[in-house]
N, C-alpha and C positions, 0 to 999 in steps of 0.2 A: 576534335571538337567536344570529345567529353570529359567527364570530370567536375567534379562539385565546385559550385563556382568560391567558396573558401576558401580551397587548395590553389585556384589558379594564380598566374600573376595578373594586376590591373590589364594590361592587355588585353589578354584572353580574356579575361573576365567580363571586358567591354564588348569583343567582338560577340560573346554569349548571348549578351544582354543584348544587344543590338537584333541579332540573328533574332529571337523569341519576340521581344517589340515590333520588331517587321512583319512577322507572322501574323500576329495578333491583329496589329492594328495598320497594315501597310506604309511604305515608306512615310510617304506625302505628313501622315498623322500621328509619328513618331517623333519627339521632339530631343535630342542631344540632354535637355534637362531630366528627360523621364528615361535615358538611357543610363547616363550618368546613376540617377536613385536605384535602378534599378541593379549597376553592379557595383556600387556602393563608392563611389569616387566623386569625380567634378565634370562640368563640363569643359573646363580648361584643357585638363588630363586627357580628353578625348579628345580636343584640338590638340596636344601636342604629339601624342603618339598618332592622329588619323591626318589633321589639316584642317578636318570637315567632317559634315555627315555623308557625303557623296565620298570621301575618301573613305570612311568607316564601312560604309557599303561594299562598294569597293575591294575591300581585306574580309568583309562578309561571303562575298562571293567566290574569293582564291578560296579560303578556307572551304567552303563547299565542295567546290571543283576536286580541292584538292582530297578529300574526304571519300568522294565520290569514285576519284581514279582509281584512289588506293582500294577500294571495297571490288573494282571494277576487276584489280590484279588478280584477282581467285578464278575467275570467267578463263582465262589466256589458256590456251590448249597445252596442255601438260608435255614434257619433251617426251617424257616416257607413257605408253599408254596406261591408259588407268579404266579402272574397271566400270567406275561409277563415278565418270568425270563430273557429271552436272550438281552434286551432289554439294562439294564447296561452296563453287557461287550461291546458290539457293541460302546457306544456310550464312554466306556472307552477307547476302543484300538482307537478312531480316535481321544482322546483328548489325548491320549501319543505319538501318532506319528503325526496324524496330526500338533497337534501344536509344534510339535520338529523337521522338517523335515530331519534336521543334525543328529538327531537319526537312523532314518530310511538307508542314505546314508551311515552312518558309516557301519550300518550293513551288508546292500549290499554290500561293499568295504572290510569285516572283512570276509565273507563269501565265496565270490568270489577270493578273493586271496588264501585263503583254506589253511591257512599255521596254525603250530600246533598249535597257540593263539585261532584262529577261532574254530579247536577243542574242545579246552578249553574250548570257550563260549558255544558252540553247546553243550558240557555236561552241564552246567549248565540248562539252553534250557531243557534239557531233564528232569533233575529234579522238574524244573517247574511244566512239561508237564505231568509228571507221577503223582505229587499229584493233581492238577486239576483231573484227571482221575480216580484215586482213590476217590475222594471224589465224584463225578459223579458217582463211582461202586458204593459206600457204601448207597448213597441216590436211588438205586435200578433205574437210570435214563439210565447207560450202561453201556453194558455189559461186560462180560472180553473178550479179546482178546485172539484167539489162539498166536499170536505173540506181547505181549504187548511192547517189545520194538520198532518193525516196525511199528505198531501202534500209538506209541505214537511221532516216528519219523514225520510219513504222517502229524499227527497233525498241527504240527511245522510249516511244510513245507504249508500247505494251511491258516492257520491262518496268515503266514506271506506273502503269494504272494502276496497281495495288497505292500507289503513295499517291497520285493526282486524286483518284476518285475515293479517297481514304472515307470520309464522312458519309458517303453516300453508300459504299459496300458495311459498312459496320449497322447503320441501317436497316440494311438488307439480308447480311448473315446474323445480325446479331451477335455476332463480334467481331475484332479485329481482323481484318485482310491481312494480317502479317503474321498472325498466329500460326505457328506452326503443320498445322493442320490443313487451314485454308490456302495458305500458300504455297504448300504442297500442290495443292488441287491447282494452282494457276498457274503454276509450272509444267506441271503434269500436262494439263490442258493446251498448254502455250506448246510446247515442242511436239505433242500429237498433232495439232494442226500445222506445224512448222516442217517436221518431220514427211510428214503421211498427208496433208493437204485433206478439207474438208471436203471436197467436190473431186465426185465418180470419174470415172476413163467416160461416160456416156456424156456429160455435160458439155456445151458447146464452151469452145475453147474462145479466152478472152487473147487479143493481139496488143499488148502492153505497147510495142515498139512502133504498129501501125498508127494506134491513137494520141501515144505520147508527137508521133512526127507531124498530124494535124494539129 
């Protein structure tokens, strides 16, 4: 998904323009004529390579997924041990959103509208999310989940807060969440509690298995 949109081909160029228009201004208010202006072609050209704007979306959304996977390969438990496994991932997921930021906004904007495409993606999302986790089971690194789909949902959802709550942490730290530094600290933060668990041996123990069976 990167690359200056002069160098690309119409194509690509179209899905760019699409992906940043949807962001902006969500599907519904996106028009094929201001997609078109925007990656310098026709609306025709986008029916003939898309069908549609639901098809265009559509190849918006592989292209994400797919973007997403591939950033996602750095995470997979290494055959050999490594000293400082977590170290790749980390510095992968700030060179796929960081340097995409129209990635990041589309998915805020794809999510938060919540409408069935978002679903769509959110499966995929999960797919992701579950073989990463299996291969973390299989390499004896963690454990199985009494609830592996909630589980693998939470995942999702905290690996992504730095990109869902983008606007609102830049805000608050007064700079970017993906900044080096910061996102450091969320990682950091993220596997202490994951690792080593927030709450003492003294705290009354929650029954995940009792409740979820009610």
């Amino acid at each position: 998904m990167s690359g200056n949109l002069d160098e690309l081909t119409a194509e690509a160029r179209i899905r760019r323009a699409a992906l940043r228009l949807f962001a902006q201004r969500g599907y519904d208010a996106t028009s094929l004529r201001a997609i078109a202006r925007a990656a310098g072609t026709s609306p025709a050209l986008i029916i003939h390579h898309f069908g549609s704007k639901e098809g265009l979306r559509d190849a918006v959304n592989a292209d994400v997924i797919a973007t997403i996977d591939a950033g996602v390969q750095a995470y997979m438990p290494p055959d050999e041990p490594a000293e400082r496994p977590y170290e790749a991932p980390e510095a992968s997921f700030r060179e796929v959103f960081g340097g995409q930021p129209e990635l990041g906004a589309y998915i805020r904007r794809l999510f938060f509208d919540g409408d069935e495409t978002a679903v769509a993606v959110l499966r995929q999302f999960m797919v992701i999310s579950r073989r990463l986790s299996a291969a973390f089971e299989q390499r004896g690194w963690m454990r199985e989940a009494a609830d592996q789909e909630m589980r693998d949902l939470q995942l999702i959802i905290l690996e992504l807060g730095p990109v869902l709550f983008s606007p609102l942490l830049v805000a608050y730290f007064e700079q970017p969440p993906l900044s080096p530094e910061l996102h450091h600290r969320w990682v950091a933060s993220e596997f202490d509690m994951l690792m080593d668990g927030i709450f003492t041996d003294d705290a009354p123990r929650f029954d995940g298995a009792e409740r979820k069976a009610t």
